[in-house]
N, C-alpha and C positions, 0 to 999 in steps of 0.2 A: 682338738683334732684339727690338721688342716690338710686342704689340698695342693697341692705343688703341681705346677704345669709343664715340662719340659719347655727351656729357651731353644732360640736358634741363633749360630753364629751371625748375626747380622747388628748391626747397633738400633736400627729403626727396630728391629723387631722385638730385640731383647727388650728395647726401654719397653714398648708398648704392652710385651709378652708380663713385664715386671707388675704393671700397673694393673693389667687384667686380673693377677696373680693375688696382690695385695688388694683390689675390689672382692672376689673372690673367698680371700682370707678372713677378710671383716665381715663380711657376710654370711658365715660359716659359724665364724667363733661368735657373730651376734645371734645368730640363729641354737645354735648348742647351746649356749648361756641363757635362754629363753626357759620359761615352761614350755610340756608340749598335751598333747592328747594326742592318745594311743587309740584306736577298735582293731578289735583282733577278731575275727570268726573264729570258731572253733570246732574241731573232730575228733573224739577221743578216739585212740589205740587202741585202749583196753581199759575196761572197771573190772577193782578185785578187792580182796577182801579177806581177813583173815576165817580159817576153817569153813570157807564157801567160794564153791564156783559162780560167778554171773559172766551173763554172758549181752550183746548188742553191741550197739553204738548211742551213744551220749552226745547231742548237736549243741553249740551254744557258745559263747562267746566275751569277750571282758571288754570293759572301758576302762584306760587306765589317763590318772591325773600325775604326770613326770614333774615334781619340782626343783630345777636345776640346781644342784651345789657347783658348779664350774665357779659361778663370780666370783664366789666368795666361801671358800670350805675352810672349813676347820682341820686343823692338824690331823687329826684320827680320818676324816676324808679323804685328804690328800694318801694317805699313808695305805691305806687301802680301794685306793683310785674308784672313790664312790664316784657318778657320776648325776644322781638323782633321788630322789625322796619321794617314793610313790602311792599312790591311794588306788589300789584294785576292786574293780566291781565284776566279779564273775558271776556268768548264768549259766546252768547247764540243764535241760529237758532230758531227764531220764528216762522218757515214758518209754523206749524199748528196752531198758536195762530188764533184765530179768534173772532169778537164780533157777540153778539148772536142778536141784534137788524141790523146787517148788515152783514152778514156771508162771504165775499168776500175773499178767499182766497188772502194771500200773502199782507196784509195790514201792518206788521209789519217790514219788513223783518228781517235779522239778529241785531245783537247790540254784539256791545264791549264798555268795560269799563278800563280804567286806575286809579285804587286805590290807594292811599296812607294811610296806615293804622297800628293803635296800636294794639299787640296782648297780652294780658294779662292774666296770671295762675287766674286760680279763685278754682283747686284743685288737688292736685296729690296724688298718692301713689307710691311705687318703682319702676312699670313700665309705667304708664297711667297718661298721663297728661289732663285737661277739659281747655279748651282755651275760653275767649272774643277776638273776634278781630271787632273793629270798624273802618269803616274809610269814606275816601272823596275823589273825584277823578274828572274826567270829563270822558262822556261817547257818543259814535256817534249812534246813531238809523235811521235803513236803511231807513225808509220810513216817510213823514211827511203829512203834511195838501197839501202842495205845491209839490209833488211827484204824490199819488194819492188819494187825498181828504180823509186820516187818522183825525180824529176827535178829535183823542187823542191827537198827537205828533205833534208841530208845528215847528220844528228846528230839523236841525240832529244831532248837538252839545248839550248838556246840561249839566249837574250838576249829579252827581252820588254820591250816598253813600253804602254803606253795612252794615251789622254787621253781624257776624258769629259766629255759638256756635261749637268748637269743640272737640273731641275726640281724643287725638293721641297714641297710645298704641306703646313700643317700639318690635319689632321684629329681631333688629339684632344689634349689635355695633355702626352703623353708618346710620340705617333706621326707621321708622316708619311708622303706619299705620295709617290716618288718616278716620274719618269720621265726618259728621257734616251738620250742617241745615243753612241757611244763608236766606238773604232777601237785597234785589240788589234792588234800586229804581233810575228812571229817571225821571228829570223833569229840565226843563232850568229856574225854576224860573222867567215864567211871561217874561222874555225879547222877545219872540213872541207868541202867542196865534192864537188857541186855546193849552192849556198844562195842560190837565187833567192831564201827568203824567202817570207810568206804575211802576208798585212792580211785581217781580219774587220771590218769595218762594224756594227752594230747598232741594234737599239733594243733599249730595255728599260723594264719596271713593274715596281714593287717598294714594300714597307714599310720603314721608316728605326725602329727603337724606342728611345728612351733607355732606357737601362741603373739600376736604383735605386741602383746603388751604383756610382763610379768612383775612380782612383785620383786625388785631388786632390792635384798633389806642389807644394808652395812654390817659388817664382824663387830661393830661398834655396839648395835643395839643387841646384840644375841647377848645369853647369859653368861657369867664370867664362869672358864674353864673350871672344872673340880682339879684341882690338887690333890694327886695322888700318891699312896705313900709305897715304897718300897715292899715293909713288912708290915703287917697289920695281920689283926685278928677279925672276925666275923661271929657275932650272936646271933643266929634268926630263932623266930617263932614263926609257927603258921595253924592255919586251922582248914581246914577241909571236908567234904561230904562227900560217900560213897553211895551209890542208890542200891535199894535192894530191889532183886533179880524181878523183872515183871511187876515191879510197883512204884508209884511215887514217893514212897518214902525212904528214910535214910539215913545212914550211918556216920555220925561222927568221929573224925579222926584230928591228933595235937599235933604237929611235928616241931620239935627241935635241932638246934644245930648248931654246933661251937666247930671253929675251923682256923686255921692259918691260910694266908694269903700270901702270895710272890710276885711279883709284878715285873715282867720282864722290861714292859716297855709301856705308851699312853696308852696301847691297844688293848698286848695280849699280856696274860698270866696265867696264874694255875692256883689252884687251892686243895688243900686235903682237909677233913674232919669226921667229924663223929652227927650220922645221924640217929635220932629217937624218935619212936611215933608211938603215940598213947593212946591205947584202943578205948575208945567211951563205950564199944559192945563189944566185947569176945567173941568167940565161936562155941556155939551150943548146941551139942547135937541132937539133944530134945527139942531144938526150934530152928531146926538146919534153915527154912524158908527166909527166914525174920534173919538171922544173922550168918546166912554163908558167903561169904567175899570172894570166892573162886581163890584165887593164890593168894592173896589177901587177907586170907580166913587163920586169925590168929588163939590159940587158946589162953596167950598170957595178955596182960596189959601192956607192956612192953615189947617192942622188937629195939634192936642194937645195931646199927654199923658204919663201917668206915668206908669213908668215898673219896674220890682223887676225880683229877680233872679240871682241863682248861676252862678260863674265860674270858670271852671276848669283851671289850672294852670300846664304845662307842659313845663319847662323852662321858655324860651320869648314865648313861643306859646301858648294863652289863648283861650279856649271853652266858649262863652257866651251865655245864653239862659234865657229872657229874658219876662213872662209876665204880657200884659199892661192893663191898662183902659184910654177909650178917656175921655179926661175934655174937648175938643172940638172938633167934625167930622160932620160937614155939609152934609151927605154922600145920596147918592140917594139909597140904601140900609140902613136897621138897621143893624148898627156896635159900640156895646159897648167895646169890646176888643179887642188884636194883640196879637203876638206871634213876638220875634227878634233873632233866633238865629244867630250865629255866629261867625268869626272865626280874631283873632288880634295875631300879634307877634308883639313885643318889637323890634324897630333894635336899637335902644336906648332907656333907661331907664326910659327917658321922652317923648318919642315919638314912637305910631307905626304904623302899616299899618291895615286896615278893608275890611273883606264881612261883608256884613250883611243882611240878608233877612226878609222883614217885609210879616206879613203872616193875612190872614183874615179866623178863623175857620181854615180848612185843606187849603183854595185856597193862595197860592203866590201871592203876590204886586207887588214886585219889590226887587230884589239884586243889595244891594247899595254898591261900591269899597269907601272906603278913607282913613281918618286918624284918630288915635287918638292922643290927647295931656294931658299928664299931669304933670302937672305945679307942 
């Protein structure tokens, strides 16, 4: 990004206009090519939450660590105008949240979040840059089902995501001014229940500072690109736990999955195949407590279907998002479709590692850990 100064018909002025211009310029493009650190204050909008009203205000704020791809990006970078590689610490003090079918003060308590996340230009002009930044993290939430009977939260641990729309305007050589709207969600993904799950909304103000000193590492020493193929196939396996309703304990589920691959480009592609999941407990209506899954809840061993959908391609680290229709679910609910996103890196060429989360409408199954393999 740089600034340009309007010249003036004069030759004294223009040379001097020039020089101020290209001072200006290096100091800008060294300053951007920097790390930086980010504080942002924060106010939420709105918290909400599936099948419950809450209502307050949520106070609290993020430190964010920007580590600049400008020097030195990679292909897949450049090609989706990343502009940073970020590490998010949000806090948010819940303590006036409250649900309006249960008003009990202090059922939330506070929440922190550790993000990991892409920040990408989406528009600039010579001082003002508009930022995407998405990301995924894990998150601790003060208060659960087994604290004091929270309906929403059933784990202190979960899964965290964000995505943030921002503003940054520059103010000084080496400062900026940030402003921006975000939306922070927790949910464990079904490994205890009940996990309606909690979204915080925001805005936020804040300073952006370059850092005088960053780690400038060479394309030289980074890892050599994965080679990617046109056509290929996909094996995964996975394994995952569902919690049962109000208790620590919980439900084994296999997933399987053979697929075709398309790859349009380094980035983006597409994939179709056949998902499987092998229930290690059915659904039994003499022990509805012990084994009911909410839509989940299958009476065969097997469930069957076919999924479609892109994936993004950012190095060895691929974004899949995936959806399906059943060709077989015995299910004690109507369940014609799923949802599979998630998350695969390459540690070789032909083999990598998987989350992946199978989803009913908005409610979580289960997040499956495994492998892929492609042959």
């Amino acid at each position: 990004m740089s600034i340009r100064k309007s010249s003036k018909p004069y030759i004294l002025v223009l040379f001097l206009s020039f020089l101020m211009v290209a001072g200006d310029l290096h100091a800008q493009e060294t300053a951007d090519s920097r790390n930086s650190i980010e504080f942002s204050p924060q106010v939420s909008l709105g918290v909400f939450t599936a099948q419950n009203k809450l209502t307050g205000t949520a106070y609290g704020g993020e430190l964010i660590y920007h580590m600049s791809t400008i020097a030195h990006p990679r292909p897949w970078m450049k090609m989706l105008n990343l502009k940073s590689l970020d590490l998010v610490f949000n806090y948010k003090n819940m303590g006036d949240i409250v649900m309006v079918s249960d008003p009990r003060p202090r059922r939330f308590g506070d929440s922190y979040a550790l993000i990991a996340a892409l920040n990408f230009s989406l528009f600039k002009t010579k001082s003002t840059e508009l930022f995407v930044t998405p990301g995924l993290g894990m998150g601790y939430l003060g208060e659960t089902w087994f604290t004091n009977q929270n309906v929403l939260v059933g784990s202190h641990l979960n899964f965290s995501s964000r995505i943030a729309l921002k503003l940054a305007t520059r103010i000084g050589p080496s400062t900026k001014l940030a402003a921006g709207l975000d939306i922070l969600h927790f949910s464990n993904g079904g490994t205890r229940v009940p996990n309606n799950g909690m979204n915080i909304s925001s805005v936020s103000f804040g300073l952006v500072q370059s850092l005088k000193n960053s780690l400038d590492r060479d394309t030289a020493s980074w890892r050599k690109p994965m080679d990617y193929k046109k056509h290929s196939i996909d094996i995964g396996i996975n394994i995952g736990r569902r919690g049962v309703y109000r208790s620590k304990d919980g439900l084994y589920k296999t997933g399987l999955y053979a697929g075709y691959n398309y790859r349009l480009n380094t980035v983006l592609g597409f994939g179709a195949g056949v998902d499987a999941v092998y229930y290690h407990t059915i659904y039994d209506p003499l022990r509805n407590v012990e084994t009911f899954q909410s839509k989940a809840s299958s009476f065969d061993r097997w469930r069957i279907g076919l999924a479609v959908g892109p994936d993004l391609w950012m190095g060895r680290m691929g974004l899949m998002v995936k959806y399906g229709y059943y060709l077989h679910y015995n299910s004690l609910m109507e369940n014609k479709t799923y949802w599979t996103p998630g998350l695969k890196y390459n540690v070789l060429d032909w083999a990598a590692v998987q989350a992946k989360i199978y989803i009913h409408q908005t409610e979580a199954d289960f997040v499956g850990f495994g492998f892929i393999f492609t042959p």
